[in-house]
ZAVOVO-577579 format. One record per residue (C-alpha): residue in three letters; x, y, z. Coordinates in steps of 0.1 Angstrom, whole numbers, plus 2048, in hexadecimal, padded with zeros to 3 digits. Example, Ala and Ser with C-alpha at 12.3 -4.5 7.8 and 13.67 -1.06 7.14 Angstrom:
<atoms>
ALA87B7D384E SER8897F5847 
</atoms>
This chain:
<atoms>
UNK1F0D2024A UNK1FBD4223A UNK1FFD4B214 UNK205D6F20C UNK201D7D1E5 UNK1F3DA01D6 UNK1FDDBB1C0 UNK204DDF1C2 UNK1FCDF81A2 UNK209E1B19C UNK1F1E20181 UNK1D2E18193 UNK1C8E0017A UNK1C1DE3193 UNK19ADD418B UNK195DBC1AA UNK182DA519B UNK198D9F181 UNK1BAD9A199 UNK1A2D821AF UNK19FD6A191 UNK1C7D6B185 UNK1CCD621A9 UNK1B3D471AD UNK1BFD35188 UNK1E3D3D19A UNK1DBD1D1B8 UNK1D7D3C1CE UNK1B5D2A1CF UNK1A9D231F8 UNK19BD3420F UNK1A6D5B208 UNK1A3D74211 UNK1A6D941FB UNK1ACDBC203 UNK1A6DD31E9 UNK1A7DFA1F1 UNK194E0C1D7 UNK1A8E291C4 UNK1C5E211D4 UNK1D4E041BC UNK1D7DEB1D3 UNK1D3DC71D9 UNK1DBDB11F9 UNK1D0D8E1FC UNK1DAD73214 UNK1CFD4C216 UNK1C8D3A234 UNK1B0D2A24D UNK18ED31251 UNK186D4C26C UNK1AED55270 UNK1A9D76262 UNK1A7D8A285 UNK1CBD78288 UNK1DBD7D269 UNK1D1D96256 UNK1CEDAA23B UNK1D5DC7258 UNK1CBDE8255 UNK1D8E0726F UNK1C2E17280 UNK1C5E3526E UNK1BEE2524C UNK1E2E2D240 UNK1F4E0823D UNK1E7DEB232 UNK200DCA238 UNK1FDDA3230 UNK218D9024A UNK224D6D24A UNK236D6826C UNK23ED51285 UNK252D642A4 UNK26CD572BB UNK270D6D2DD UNK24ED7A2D6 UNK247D862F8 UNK267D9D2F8 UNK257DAD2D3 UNK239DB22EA UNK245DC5309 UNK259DDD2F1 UNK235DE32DD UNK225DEA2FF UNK240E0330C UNK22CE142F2 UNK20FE0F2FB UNK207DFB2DD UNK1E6DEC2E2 UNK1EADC52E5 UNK1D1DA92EF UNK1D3D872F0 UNK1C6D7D2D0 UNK1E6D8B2BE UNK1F4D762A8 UNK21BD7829B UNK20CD8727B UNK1F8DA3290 UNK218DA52A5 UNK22FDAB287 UNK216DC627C UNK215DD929B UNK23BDD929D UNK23DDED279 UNK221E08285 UNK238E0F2A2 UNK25FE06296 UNK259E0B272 UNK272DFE259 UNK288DF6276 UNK26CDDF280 UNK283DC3273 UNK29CDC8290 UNK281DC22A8 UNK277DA0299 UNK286D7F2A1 UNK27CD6128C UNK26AD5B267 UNK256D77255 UNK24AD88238 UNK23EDA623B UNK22CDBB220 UNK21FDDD22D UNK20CDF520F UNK213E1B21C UNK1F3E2D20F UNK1FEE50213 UNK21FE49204 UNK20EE331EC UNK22EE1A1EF UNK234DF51F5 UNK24ADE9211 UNK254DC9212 UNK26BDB2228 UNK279D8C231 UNK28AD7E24E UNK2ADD80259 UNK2B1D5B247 UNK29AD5B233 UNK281D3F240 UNK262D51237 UNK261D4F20D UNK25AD731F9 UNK25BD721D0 UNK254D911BC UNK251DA0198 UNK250DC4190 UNK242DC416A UNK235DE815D UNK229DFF178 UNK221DE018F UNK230DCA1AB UNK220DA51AE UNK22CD931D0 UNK224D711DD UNK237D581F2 UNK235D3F1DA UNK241D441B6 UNK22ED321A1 UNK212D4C1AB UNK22AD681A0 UNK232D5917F UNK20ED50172 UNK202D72178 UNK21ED81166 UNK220D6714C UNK248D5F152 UNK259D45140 UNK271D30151 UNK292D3B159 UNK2A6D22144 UNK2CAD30156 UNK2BBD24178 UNK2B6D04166 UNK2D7D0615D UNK2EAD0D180 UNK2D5CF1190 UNK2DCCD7179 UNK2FFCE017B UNK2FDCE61A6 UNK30CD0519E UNK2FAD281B4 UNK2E8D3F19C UNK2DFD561BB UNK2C4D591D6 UNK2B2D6F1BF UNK2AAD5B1A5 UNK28ED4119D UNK283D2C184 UNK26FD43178 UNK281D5F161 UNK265D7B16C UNK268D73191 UNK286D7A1AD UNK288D701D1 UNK28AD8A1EB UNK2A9D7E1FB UNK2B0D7D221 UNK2B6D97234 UNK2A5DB221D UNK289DCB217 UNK279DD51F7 UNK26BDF71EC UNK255DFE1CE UNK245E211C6 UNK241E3A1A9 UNK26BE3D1B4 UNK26CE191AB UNK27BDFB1B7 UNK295DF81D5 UNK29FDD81DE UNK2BCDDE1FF UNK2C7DC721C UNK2C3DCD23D UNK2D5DAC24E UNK2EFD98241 UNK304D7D254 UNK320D86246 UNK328D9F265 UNK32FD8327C UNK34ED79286 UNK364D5E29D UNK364D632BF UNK386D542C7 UNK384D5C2ED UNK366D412F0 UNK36DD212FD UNK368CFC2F3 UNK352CF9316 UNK339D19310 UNK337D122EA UNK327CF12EE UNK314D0030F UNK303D1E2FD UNK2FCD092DB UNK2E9CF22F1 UNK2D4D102FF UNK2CDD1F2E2 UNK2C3D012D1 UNK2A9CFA2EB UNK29BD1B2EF UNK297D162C8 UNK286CF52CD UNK270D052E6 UNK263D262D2 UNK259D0D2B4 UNK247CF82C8 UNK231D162D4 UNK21CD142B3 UNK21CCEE2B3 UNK1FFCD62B4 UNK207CB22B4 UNK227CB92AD UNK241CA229A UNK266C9E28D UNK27CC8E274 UNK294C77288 UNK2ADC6527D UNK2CDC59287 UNK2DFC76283 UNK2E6C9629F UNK2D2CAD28F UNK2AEC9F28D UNK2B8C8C2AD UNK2C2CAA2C3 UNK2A3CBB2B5 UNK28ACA12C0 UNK299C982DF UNK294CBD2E7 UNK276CBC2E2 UNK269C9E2F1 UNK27ACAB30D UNK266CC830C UNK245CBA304 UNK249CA5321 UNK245CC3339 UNK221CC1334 UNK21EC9D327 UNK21AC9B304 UNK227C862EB UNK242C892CE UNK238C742AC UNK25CC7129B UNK25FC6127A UNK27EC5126C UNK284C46246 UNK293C24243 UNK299C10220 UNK27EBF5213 UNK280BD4221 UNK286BB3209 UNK2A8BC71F8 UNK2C9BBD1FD UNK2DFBE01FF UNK305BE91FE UNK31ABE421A UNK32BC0A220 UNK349C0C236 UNK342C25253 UNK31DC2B24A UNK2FDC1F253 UNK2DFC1C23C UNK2C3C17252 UNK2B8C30270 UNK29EC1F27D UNK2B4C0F29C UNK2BEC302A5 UNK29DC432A5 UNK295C232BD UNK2B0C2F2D5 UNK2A5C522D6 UNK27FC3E2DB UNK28DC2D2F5 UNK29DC4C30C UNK27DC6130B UNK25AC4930E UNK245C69301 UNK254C632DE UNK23EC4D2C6 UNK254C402A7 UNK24DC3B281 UNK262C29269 UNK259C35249 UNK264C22227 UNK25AC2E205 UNK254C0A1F5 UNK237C111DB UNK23EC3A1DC UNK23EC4C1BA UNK250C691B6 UNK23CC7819E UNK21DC801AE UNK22AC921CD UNK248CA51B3 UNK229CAE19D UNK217CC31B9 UNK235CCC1CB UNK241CE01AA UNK21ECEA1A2 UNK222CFE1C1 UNK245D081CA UNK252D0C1A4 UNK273D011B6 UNK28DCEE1B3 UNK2A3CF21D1 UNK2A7CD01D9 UNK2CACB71D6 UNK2B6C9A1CE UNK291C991CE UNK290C721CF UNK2A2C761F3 UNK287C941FA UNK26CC7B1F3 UNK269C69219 UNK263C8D228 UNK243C8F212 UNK237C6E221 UNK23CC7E246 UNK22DC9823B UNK211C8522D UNK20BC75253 UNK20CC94263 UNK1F2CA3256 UNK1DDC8125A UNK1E4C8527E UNK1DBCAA27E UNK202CB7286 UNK204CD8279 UNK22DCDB27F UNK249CC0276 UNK26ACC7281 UNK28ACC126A UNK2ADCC7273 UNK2BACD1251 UNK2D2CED25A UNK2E3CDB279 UNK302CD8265 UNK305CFA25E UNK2FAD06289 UNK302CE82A3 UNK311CD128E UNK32ACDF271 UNK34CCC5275 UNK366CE626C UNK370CD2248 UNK383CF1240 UNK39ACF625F UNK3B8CE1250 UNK3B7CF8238 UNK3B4D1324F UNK3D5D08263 UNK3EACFF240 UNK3E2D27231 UNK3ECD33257 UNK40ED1D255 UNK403D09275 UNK410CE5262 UNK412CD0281 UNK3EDCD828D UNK3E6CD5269 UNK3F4CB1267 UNK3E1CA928B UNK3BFCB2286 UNK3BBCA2263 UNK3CCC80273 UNK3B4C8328E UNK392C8F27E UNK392C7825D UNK3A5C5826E UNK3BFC5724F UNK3D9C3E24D UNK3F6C31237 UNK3FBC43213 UNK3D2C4A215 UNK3DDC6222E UNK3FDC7221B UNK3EAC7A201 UNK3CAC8920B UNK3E0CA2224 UNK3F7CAA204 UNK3D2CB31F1 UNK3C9CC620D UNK3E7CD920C UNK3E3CDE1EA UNK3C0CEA1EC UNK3CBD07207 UNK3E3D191F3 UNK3D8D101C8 UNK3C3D2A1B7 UNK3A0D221B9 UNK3A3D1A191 UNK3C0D03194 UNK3ADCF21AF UNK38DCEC199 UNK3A4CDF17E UNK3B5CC2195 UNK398CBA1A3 UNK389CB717A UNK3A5CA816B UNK3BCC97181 UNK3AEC8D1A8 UNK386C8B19B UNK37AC931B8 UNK363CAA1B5 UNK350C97195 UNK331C88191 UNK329C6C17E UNK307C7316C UNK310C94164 UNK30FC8613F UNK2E8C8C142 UNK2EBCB513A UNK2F3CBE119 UNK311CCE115 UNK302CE90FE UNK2EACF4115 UNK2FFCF8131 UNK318D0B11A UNK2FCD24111 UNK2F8D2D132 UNK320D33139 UNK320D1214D UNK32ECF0148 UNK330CCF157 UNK34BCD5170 UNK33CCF9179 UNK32FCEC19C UNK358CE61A8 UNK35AD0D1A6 UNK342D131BE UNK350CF21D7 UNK375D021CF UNK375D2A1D9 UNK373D22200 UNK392D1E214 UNK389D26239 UNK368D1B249 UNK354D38256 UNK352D48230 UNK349D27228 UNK32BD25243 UNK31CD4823D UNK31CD3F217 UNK309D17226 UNK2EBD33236 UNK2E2D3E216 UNK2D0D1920E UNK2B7D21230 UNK2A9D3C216 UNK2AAD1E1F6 UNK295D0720C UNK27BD21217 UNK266D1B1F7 UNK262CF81FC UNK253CFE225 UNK23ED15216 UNK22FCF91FC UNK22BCE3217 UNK218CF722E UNK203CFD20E UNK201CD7206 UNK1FCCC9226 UNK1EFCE223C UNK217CD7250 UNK230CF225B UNK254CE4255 UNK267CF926E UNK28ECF7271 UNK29BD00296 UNK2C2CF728B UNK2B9D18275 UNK2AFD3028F UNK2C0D5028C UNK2CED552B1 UNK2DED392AC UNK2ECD3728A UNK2FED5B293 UNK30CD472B6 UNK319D292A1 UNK32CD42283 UNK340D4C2A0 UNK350D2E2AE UNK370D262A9 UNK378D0B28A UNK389CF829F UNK36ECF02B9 UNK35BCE029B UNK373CBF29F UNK381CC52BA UNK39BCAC2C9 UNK39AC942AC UNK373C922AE UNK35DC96295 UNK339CB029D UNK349CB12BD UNK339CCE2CB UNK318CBE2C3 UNK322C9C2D1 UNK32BCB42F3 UNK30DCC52F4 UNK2F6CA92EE UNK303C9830F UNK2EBC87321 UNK2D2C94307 UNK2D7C7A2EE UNK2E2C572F2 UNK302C4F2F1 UNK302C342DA UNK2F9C502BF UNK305C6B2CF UNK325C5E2CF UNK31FC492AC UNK33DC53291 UNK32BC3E275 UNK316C5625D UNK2F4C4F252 UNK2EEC4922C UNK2CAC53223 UNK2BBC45207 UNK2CDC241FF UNK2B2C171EB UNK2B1C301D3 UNK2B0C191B7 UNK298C041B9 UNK285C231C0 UNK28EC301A3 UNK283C08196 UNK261C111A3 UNK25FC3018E UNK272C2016D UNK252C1A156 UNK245C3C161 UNK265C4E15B UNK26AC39139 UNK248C4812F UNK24FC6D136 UNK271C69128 UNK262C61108 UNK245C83108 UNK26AC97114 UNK27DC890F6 UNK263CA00E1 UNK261CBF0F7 UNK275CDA0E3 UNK286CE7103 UNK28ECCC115 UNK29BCBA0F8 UNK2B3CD60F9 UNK2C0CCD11C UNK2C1CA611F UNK2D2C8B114 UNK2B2C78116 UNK2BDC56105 UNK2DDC5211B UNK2C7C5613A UNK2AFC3712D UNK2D2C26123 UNK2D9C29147 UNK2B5C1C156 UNK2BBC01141 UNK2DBBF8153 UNK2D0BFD174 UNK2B8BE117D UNK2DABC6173 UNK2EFBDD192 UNK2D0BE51AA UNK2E4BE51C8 UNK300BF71C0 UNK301C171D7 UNK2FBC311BD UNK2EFC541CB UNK2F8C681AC UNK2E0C55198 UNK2C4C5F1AB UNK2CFC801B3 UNK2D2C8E18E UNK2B9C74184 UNK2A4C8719C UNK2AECAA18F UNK2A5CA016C UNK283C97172 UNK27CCB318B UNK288CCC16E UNK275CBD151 UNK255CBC169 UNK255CE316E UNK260CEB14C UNK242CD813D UNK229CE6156 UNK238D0814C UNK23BD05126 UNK21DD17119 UNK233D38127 UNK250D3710C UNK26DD50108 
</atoms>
């Protein structure tokens, strides 16, 4: 477990003593470890295990000149290590990534960052130059915050510890964006005094100032139209498994989230498969609803994972499987400390984020230190092309057009006539005329409970309640579309970060591995559903790997269908802090708080009515007015 936080001052004003206590009252508070270089205005500090400090720093060069704090975790390690000793870079052992990562910047430099495969964040201090040099991962797994205020730099991977030692108030247009799912940037935070490295880039600050400049960006990708169908699905299924493999390298008692989807499934069957070389065991856990509730019937969707995780049980004995419901789970206390610690509020719907804190929970009773998740799988093995029709309508192909919608959403009868007719719309109309239909005349891009927002406060931050169309409206061909989905890899980092902190867990992605990201931008839209099939390169690759009976499955999996009377067993709660909200100055400001009890009211007469909006801005409301009011002695 790795936390790295410090500060850098031109004006040599640092008192160590002093900076040790703002970072202790900032949580930074366990087992430190603290580098201070006398004359020379610096400050490095890094938190983690007992006795780890051999493996992961504060480094210092041999020669006394740099000075770096690292947070990595390497893929391809061993090819990073036969470049170092071609070199003759001296290595042992004992070298951990961290140490690795260091060595790699005394020898490569900046460029360093082109010899690295996987999650970091570097932070080198250049003593002779007197300059900070910072970096983050290709992706952006490994989390990096910042604030330059005066003469100094304050970095930590988690903002909250930026933000109390600067005193920043919250950022009330990131409050804004979010409660109107609307981007305000990969720099920005909650925090007004604190901005997010982004992906792909390096910082710079000296007496020059600061530079912030990218070094990677997806964006350079393009389709490979000579692959085919056959080495697509081939080569994703390699790289997916080397993935699998390199993760489980810094696994102990390692476990996944499975459910009855591809993703988590392909992931765990992976690795069960791997961990089976040397016979070892898999603990998967599955969310399924509360028993003793009737729920909705949904047409083409099933609501309860648990017989699929059993099938995936089934095929590889070393698996052992949880079911995990949520009956008598409170949101509140794990949102509390989650937003104590993160300050973030990435998430779609923290009620539907609240099973992964229970498998988290059991992880770290059974001493895992990794859990597995397959959150960017629709973006790397398992993206269904939604945008091709429109593709094939703006290239004039009509016929192909008319084919592959049929085919890939199973339309019929006047249903059919007039989604294609939409579609066709949607390929040539102005990205404003398109947000206006979908507004005023189809309504398909509204939600219900927007009413919860204010309309004033969203209008003093140049937004309103339909803002979020703009964003779902500007893409009309899939691969802009997919290097614009990689930029929520980055959003989630924060909250792996917290967990790690939390629970002493590493929540690693391997559907977000960079190798194989960059393979899946350049495959063809088409291959995506290909021949009227829906994931079909996943369901190809996945042959023999999964079971046919979900590989093969065309129902989707509904998460969460019991979302109100979760929301039931937080009413009296949420009634309570609705009524201290009602009388905070700035939330009152934001919230139509009496319309939302209006609506609580309602909802124990309609419990079982499938209702995901509620829970989703429901959700958002709570998380928001939780982080404001932790945050409110720092005031604009």
């Amino acid at each position: 477990m790795s936390l790295i936080f410090g500060f850098f001052d031109l004006e040599n004003e640092l008192i160590p003593n002093q900076v040790y206590r703002l970072f202790t009252r900032a949580q930074a508070d366990s087992k430190n470890e603290f580098h201070y270089l006398s004359g020379a205005h610096f400050f490095l500090a890094r938190s983690g295990d007992e006795g780890d400090a051999i493996k992961n720093g504060p480094f210092v060069s041999e020669d006394g000149r740099y000075y770096g704090v690292i947070d990595a975790r390497l893929d391809r390690a061993d090819l990073l290590v036969d470049k170092l000793r071609k070199h003759n870079t001296s290595l042992s052992e004992e070298d951990s990534h961290n140490s690795l990562a260091f060595k790699a910047y005394l020898l490569f430099g900046k460029d360093c960052t082109s010899h690295l495969q996987g999650d970091f964040a570097l932070v080198i201090y250049d003593s002779l130059k007197e300059e900070i040099w910072c970096s983050r991962d290709h992706l952006g797994i490994s989390p990096l915050f910042y604030s330059v205020i005066d003469s100094t730099l304050i970095f930590a991977q988690l903002p909250p510890l930026v933000a109390a030692m600067v005193n920043s108030p919250i950022n009330y247009n990131y409050i804004a964006n979010y409660l109107a799912f609307t981007d305000s940037g990969v720099s920005e935070t909650a925090f007004k005094a604190v901005s997010s490295l982004p992906a792909g880039h390096d910082l710079k600050f000296s007496s020059s100032g600061l530079r912030v400049s990218s070094y990677y960006s997806v964006d350079k990708v393009k389709e490979n139209e000579a692959l085919s169908y056959n080495e697509a699905a081939t080569k994703l299924l390699e790289l997916m498994s080397t993935s699998v493999r390199e993760r489980l390298n810094s696994a102990k008692h390692p476990s996944t989230m499975l459910s009855g989807g591809l993703d988590s499934s392909t992931v765990s069957c992976l690795a069960a498969k791997e961990l089976a070389k040397n016979k070892e065991r898999l603990q998967t856990y599955t969310y399924v609803p509360m028993d003793g509730n009737t729920y909705p019937v949904l047409p083409g969707v099933f609501i309860n994972e648990g017989p699929y995780a059993f099938k995936v049980k089934e095929m590889y004995k070393n698996i052992d499987c949880s079911l995990v419901d949520l009956k008598g789970v409170s949101i509140f206390p794990y949102l509390e400390k989650h937003l104590k610690y993160s300050g973030s509020l990435e998430v779609n719907n923290f009620y539907n984020w609240l099973w992964s804190q229970e498998f988290l929970k059991r992880c770290k009773s059974r001493r895992s230190n990794v859990l597995f998740s397959g959150q960017m799988g629709n973006l790397s093995i398992s993206y269904n092309g939604r945008l091709y029709g429109l593709e094939l309508v703006r290239k004039g192909r009509w016929k192909e057009f008319v084919r592959y919608e049929l085919n890939t959403k199973n339309l019929k009868g006047y249903g059919a006539i007039r989604y294609l007719t939409y579609q066709m719309f949607c390929a040539v109309a102005p990205s404003k005329l398109r947000v206006f239909v979908d507004t005023h005349i189809s309504r398909l891009g509204g939600h219900s409970y927007n009413w919860m927002v204010k309309d004033s406060f969203l209008n003093r931050n140049g937004l309103n309640k339909r803002s979020f169309l703009v964003a779902n409206s500007v893409f009309k061909a899939d691969l802009p579309l997919r290097k614009k989905m990689t930029a929520f890899i980055q959003k989630l980092a924060v909250h792996s970060k917290t967990y790690e902190q939390i629970y002493g867990v590493k929540e690693l992605d391997p559907t977000a591995d960079r190798q194989l990201i960059e393979y899946s931008l350049t495959i063809p839209s088409k291959y995506w559903s290909y021949k009227g099939q829906n994931r079909a390169l996943t369901r190809e690759m996945t042959k023999g790997l999964l079971p046919d009976s979900l590989r093969l499955n065309n129902k989707k999996g509904r998460q969460l269908v019991d979302s109100n009377h979760l929301i039931m067993q937080d009413l009296g709660e949420i009634k309570r802090r609705i009524a201290n909200w009602k009388e905070h100055p700035q939330l009152e400001e934001i919230f139509e708080f009496d319309k939302v009890l209006s609506a609580l009211d309602s909802l124990s007469l309609n419990l079982n009515k499938y209702d995901p909006d509620l829970s989703t801005f429901l959700s958002r409301m709570i998380a928001v007015c939780l982080l404001v009011e932790m945050n409110s002695e720092r005031v604009n």
